[in-house]
N, C-alpha and C positions, 0 to 999 in steps of 0.2 A: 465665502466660497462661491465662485461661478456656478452657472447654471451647467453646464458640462460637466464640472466635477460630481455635481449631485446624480448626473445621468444613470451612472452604474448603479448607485442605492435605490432607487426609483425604480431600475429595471430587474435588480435582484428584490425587492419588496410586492413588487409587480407578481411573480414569478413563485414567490412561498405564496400569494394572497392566490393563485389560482390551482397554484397544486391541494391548498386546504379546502378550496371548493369542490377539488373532482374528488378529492378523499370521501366529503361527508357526501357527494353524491354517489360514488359506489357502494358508501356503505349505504344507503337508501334501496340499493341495487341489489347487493348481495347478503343485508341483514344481517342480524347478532351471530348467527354462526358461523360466519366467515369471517369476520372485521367489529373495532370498535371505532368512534365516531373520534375525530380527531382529540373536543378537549376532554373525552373520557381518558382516552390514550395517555394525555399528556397529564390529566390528574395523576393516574395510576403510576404514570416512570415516575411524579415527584413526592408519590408515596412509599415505591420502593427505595428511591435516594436517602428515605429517612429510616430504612431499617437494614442492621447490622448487616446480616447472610447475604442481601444483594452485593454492598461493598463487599466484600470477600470476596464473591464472584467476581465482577467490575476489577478488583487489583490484582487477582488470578489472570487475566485474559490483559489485560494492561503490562504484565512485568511480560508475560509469553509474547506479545508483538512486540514491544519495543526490544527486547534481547534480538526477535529475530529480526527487525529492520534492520540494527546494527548491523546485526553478521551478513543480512544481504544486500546490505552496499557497501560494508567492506570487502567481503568476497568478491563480490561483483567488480568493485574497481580496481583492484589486483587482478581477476582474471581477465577484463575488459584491455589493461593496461600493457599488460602480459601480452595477449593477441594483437592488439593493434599495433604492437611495435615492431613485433617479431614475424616477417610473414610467413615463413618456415612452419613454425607452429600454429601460424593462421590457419594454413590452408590444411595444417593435422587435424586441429581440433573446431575448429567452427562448424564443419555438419555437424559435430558430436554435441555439439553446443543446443547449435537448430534445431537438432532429431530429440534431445532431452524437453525442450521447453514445447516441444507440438506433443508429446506425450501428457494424457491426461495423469495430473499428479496423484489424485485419491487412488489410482490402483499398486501406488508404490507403499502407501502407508500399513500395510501388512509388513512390507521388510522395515518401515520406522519404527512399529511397533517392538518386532525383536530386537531391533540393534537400541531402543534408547527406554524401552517400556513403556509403561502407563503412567504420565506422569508431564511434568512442566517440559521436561528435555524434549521428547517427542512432540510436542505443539511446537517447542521452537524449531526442532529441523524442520516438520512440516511447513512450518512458515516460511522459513530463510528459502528451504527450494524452489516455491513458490517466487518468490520476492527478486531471487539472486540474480537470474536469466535476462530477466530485460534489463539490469544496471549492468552487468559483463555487454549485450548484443550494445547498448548503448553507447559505453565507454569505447568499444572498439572501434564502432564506428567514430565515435569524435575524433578517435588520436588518429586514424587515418585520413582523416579532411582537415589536419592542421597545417597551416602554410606550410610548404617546404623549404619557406627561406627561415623560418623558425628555427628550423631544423639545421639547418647548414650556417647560420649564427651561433647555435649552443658548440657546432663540431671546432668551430673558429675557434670560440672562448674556451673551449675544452673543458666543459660544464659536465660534475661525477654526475650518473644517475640519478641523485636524489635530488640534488641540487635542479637539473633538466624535468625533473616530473613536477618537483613542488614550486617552481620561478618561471617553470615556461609552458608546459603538457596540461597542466589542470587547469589554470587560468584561461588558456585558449582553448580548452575544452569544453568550460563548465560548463556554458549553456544545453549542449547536446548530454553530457551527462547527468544534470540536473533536471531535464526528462525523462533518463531513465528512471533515476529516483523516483520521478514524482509515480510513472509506471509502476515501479516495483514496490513503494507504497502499496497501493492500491490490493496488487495481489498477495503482499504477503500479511493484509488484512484478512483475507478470503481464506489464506494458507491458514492462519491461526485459528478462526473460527471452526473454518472444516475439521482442524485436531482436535479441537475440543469437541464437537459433534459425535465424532465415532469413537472415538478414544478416551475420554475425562470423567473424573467425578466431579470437575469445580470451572467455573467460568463461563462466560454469557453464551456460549455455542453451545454447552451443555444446561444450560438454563434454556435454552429452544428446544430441544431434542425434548427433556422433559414437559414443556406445558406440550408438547405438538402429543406425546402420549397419552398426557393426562386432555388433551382438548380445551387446553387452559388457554382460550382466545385473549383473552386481555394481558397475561404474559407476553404470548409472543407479540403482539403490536407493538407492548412496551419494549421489550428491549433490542425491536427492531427497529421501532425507533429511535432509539439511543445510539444505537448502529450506523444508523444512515447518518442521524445528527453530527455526528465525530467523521465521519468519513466527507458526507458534505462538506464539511467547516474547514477542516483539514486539506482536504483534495483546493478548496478555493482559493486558500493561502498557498502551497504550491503551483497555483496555477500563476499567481497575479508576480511571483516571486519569478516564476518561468518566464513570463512574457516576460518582466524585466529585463532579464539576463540576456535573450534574447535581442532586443531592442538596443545594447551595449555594446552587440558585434556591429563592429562598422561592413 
């Protein structure tokens, strides 16, 4: 391997070695009652990995994000898809769109509660709402900025709907759409965990809620850091995935 190729490992190894220095310096700063020291932290998440009731939690909050990522980029590229083709209905529904997604979500989750209970369903719509907004403002926008000779080729060949969205609309979209994903990632991580906070008996948002009561500090470092760790690692593989894609549009 070149010395180029090694660049980005170097500057991401760089980059954890000085975030774990300012770690063990705040905790120097703000002592045992506020924070644990990075490898206490990291003993404790590889002590909880070994006992049953953490797993339980861990696969509670794991099947509720991924159910709702699904639903908020399938939603989202059907309704992204939806608007960007049609302007009629653009110009109905996109404030409505805008005006949903500048609204703070936690004040809806009293009406999630009644409409889905206490329970897995309710973390997943709270997530998907979270999640769905920027994969629709996304999509919309991509199929609007697709070539127009695109467009006036599929009318030539007289390509059905499906045929036109799945051989000619996604592909010259994906890159703009596949930041919205990688966006609506992101929040409908936040979407999930916040369900579980005010609303659950099981999962790592309700495993927070409980040590922040009990004052349980080496809890929460732990499965904040497991948190970050999954989001980090995750968010970084759609990032390198993105640029790609990017990089492919001539």
């Amino acid at each position: 391997m070149t010395a180029k190729s090694w660049l980005p490992a170097a500057n991401s190894l760089i980059l954890v070695a000085v975030l774990l220095v300012a770690w063990q310096i705040l905790f120097e700063v703000a002592g045992t009652q506020a924070m644990t020291p990075p490898l206490e932290t990291f003993g404790y998440l590889a002590h909880l990995l070994t006992t049953g009731p953490f797993w339980g939690h861990l696969e509670e909050t794991s099947r509720a994000f991924f159910v709702a990522l699904l639903l908020a980029v399938a939603l989202g590229l059907v309704i992204g898809f939806w608007l960007g083709a049609h302007r009629f209905s653009s110009e109905v529904f996109e404030p409505i769109l805008v005006a949903f997604y500048s609204i703070p979500k936690i004040t809806l989750y009293p009406i999630i509660l009644l409409a889905f209970g206490l329970g897995l369903p309710a973390k997943i719509a709270f997530g998907t709402i979270h999640g769905v907004v920027p994969v629709a403002i996304f999509t919309m926008a991509a199929v609007r900025n697709i070539n127009p000779i695109l467009l006036k080729t599929a009318r030539v060949l007289r390509l059905g709907p499906w045929t036109l969205v799945g051989s000619m609309l996604l592909p010259a979209a994906l890159p703009e759409i596949f930041t919205g994903i990688r966006v609506g990632f992101a929040l409908t991580l936040i979407g999930t965990l916040l369900g579980e906070m005010f609303g659950s008996q099981r999962g790592l948002g309700y495993l927070l809620m409980t040590a922040i009561g009990l004052q349980n500090v080496q809890l929460i470092m732990a499965v904040t850091l497991l948190i970050v760790l999954f989001a980090a690692s995750v968010s970084t593989l759609l990032i390198v995935i993105d640029h790609r894609l990017h990089r492919r549009v001539p």
